[in-house]
N, C-alpha and C positions, 0 to 999 in steps of 0.2 A: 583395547579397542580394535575392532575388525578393519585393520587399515585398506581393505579393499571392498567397504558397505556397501559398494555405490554398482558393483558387476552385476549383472543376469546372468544363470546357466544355459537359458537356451534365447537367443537371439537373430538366428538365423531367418526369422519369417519377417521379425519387426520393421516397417519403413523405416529410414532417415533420412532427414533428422526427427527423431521427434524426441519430445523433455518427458524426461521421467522423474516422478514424485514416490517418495516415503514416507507412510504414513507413521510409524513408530518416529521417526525422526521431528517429522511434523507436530505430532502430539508430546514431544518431549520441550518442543521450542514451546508449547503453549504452558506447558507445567512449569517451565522458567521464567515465560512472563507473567503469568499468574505470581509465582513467588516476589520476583524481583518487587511488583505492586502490591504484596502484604495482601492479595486477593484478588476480586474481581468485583469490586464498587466504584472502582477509581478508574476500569481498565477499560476505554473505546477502540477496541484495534478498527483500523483502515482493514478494507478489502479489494481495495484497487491490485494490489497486489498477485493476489492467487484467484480472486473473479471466482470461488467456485463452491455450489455450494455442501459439498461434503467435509470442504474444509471448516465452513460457517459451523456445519451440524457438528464437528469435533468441540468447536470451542462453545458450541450452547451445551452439549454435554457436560463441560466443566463450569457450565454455571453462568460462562460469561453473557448478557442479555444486551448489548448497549453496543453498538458498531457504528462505525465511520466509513462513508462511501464518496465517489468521486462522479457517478452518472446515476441518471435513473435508471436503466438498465439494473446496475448496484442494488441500486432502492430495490427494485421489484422481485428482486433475488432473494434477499434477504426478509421482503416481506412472504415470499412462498416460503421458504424457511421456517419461519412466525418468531422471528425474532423482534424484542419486544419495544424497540428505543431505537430508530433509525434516523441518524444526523446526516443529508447529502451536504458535504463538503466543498460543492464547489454553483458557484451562484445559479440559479437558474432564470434563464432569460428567453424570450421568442416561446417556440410551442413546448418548453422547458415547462414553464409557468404553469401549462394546462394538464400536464405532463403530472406534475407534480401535486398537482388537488386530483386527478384521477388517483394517486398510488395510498393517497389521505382515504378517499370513499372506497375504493377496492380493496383495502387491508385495516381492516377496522380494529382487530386486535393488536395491530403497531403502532407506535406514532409516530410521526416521521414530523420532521426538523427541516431546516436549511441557512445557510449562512448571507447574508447579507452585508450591504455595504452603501448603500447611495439609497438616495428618498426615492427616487422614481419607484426603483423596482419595489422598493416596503408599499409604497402608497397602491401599486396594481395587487399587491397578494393583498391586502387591508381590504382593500376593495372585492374582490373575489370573494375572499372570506366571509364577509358581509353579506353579500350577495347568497350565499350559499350556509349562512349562518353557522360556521363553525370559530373556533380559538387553532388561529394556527402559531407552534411555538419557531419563535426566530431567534437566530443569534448573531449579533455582530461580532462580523471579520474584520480585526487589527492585523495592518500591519505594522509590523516590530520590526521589521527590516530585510524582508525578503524580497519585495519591490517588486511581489507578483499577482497578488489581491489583497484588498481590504482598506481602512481607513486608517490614517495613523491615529494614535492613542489621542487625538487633543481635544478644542473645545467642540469642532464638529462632532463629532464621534459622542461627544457628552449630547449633544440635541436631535441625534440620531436614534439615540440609543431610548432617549423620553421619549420621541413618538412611537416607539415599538410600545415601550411601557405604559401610554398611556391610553393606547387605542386596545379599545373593547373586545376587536376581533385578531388584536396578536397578544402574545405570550412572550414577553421575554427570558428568552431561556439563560442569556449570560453572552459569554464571550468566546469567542473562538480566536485563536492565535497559532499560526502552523509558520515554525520558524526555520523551514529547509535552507536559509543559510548558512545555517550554524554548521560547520563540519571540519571542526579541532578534531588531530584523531586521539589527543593525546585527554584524557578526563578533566582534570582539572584545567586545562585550557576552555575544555569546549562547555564547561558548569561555570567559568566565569564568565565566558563570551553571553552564554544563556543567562544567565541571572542580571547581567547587565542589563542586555534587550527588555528584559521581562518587568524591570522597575517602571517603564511609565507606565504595561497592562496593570501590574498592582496601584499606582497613582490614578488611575481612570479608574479602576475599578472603586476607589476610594471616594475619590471625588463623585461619580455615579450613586453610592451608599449613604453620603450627605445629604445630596439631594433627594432623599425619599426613593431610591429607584435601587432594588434589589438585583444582586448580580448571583444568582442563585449558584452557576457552577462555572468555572472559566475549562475548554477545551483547548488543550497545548499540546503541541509538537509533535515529533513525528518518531522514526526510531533511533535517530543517533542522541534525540534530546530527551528520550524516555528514563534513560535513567537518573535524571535532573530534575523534572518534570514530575516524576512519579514522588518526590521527598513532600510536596506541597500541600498545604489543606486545601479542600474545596477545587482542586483540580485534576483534569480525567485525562487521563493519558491517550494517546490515538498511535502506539506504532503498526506499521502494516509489514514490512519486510522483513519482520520477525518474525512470520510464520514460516517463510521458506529460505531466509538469507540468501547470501552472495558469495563471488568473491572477494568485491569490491568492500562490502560492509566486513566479510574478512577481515581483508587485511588492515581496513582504516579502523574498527571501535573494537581494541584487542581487550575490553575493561566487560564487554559483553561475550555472552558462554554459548551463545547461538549456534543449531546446527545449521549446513548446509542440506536443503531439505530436498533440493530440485537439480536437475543434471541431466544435460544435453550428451544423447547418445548420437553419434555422428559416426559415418564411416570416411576411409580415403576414395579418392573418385579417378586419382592424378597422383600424378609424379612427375612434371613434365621437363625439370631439368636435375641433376646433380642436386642432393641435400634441400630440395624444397617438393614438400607435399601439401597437397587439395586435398579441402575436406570440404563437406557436402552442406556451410556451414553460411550462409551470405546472408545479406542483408533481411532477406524472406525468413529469416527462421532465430537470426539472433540479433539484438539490440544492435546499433550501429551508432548510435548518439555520439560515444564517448572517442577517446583514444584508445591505440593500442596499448596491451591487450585488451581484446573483448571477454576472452571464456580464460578460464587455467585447465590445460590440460592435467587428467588427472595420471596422465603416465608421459613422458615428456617436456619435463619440465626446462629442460635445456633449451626448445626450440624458441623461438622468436616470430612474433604472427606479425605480417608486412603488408597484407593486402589483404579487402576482401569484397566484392560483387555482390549482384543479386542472388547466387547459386552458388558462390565458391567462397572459403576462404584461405587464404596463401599462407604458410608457414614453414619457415626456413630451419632446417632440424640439422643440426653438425656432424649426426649420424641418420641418416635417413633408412638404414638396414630396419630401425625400430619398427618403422611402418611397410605394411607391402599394400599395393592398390586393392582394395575390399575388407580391410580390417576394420575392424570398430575402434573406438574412441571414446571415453567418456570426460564431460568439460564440464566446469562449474561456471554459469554465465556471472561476468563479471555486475552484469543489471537483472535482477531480474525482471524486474514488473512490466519494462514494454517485450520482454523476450514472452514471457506466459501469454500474453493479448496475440503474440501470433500462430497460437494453435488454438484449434478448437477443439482438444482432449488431452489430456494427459494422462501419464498411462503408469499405475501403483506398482510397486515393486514390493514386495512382503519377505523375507525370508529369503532371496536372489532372485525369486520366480517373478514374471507379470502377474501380476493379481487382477488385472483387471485397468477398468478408464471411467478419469473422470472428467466430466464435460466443461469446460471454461465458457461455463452457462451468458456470462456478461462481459464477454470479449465485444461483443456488438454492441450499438448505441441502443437498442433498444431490443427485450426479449416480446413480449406483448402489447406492453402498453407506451 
């Protein structure tokens, strides 16, 4: 393996920071998840992730038809795409709602989904629906223990789930369950931790199947629970950071063959005392969410990152001769998905050379609609 994929021969024109994607590496992460799923029947990846759609058209290429998104923005990306089974992931509420029957009449060849949780808002799409006499399909959001949306598995969730089933103008599509608390990095820790959470989704889903009310396909997890997730009958996998990896996912789910797909070119700015350099790397251009480290240097691995601003970030190097003020740098973001949302292009690397940009079409809350 070419332990230095990730260089350009000529660099000298390109701003930085900006993130650079590869497209052979990209489409090899997609030919693993494809495998790892025995196919692409079972297989909903998330697009929150890479937001873009050349990468959408790689994996329609290999067949895959069936995606998970996190905005409408998302939605409408993927319906310009024409891809064919579009689930928005995350509730929509306010002018979300109206938001979301435009992307139903404006993309006639998709169908578009969304997840649910609480009567109010089932009862306003029922009603719209109606009004506008189509079957819109919904799914109820469980939560299994992530304590960030959804209903817990019990008896409400069982009376939620019959009014979806029993009204004329919804579709009950099944269950959606996204269990991002799960993050064992070790396998067999993190498939017990998940199989535990997921017995009351199979108990609801049970108890729903008595009662006459069909649970057609259950929607699970995300990337670290995909490969647990994917063993199951009648369930669709959703990972999304599998298209471009991390460092982070790196180093915690070593059971997974993922490449690193994405990589922040950066130069030094500073030097402003003894053994510590600026890079051109702050809060505007990479994730800040987490702890130190944010990025892994991919030459310097000795240094230590200690600080970092809206425009800089600090990194203390034991030999600082590695770096002189105007070098490049290449870094593997430790997150990627809120670091890609802060550009609006990323730019192909093919064979060392720029190949070219692609536009992070749905970094914004909305493209048209």
């Amino acid at each position: 393996m070419n332990k230095e994929w990730y260089k350009i021969k000529d660099l000298e024109d390109i701003i930085t920071p900006a993130l650079l994607v590869y497209p052979d590496r990209i489409e090899k992460n997609i030919s693993t998840m494809i495998a790892m799923a025995g196919g692409t029947q079972n297989l909903r990846p998330h697009i929150k992730t890479h937001k873009t759609s050349e990468i959408v058209q790689l994996q329609l290429n290999r067949g895959i038809q069936k995606f998970k998104c996190a905005t409408i923005a998302e939605a409408e990306l993927l319906g310009n795409c024409g891809a064919a089974d579009i689930l928005l992931a995350v509730q929509p509420v306010g002018p979300n709602i109206n938001r979301f029957f435009r992307l139903i009449l404006e993309f006639p060849n998709s169908q578009f989904s969304a997840i649910f949780d609480n009567v109010r808002t089932v009862e306003k799409i029922a009603k719209i629906a109606r009004e506008k006499g189509i079957v819109v399909p919904l799914w109820l959001d469980i939560n299994n223990g992530m304590n960030r949306t959804g209903i817990p598995p019990n008896a409400e969730a069982v009376e939620l789930y019959k009014k979806i089933y029993e009204d004329p103008n919804l579709k009950a599509a099944g269950l959606h369950v996204y269990d991002g608390h799960i993050h064992n990095k070790e396998l067999l820790e993190r498939e017990k931790k998940c199989n535990e959470d997921f017995e009351a989704v199979l108990d609801l889903k049970g108890n729903l199947e008595e009662l006459g009310c069909s649970v057609p396909t259950i929607v699970a997890g995300g990337s670290p629970t995909f490969p647990i997730h994917l063993k199951r009958e009648g369930v669709e996998t959703s990972p999304g950071t599998t298209l471009l990896w991390d460092a982070g996912y790196t180093a915690s789910y070593k059971d997974m063959e993922f490449l690193p797909a994405a990589v922040l070119l950066t130069r030094v700015i500073s030097k402003p005392s003894p053994n510590l350099v600026c890079f051109d790397l702050g809060h505007k251009h990479l994730a800040s969410e987490m702890n130190f480290p944010r990025v892994m240097l991919l030459e310097g691995e000795s240094c230590t990152q200690i600080g970092q601003s809206e425009e800089h970030l600090m990194v203390q190097c034991p030999n600082d001769e590695m770096f002189a003020v105007g070098d490049a740098a290449y870094a593997i973001p430790v997150h990627i998905c809120p670091t890609v949302a802060k550009y609006k292009e990323v730019l192909t690397v093919v064979d060392g050379s720029l190949s070219g940009a692609w536009q992070v079409a749905a970094r914004n809350l909305k493209i048209n609609i």
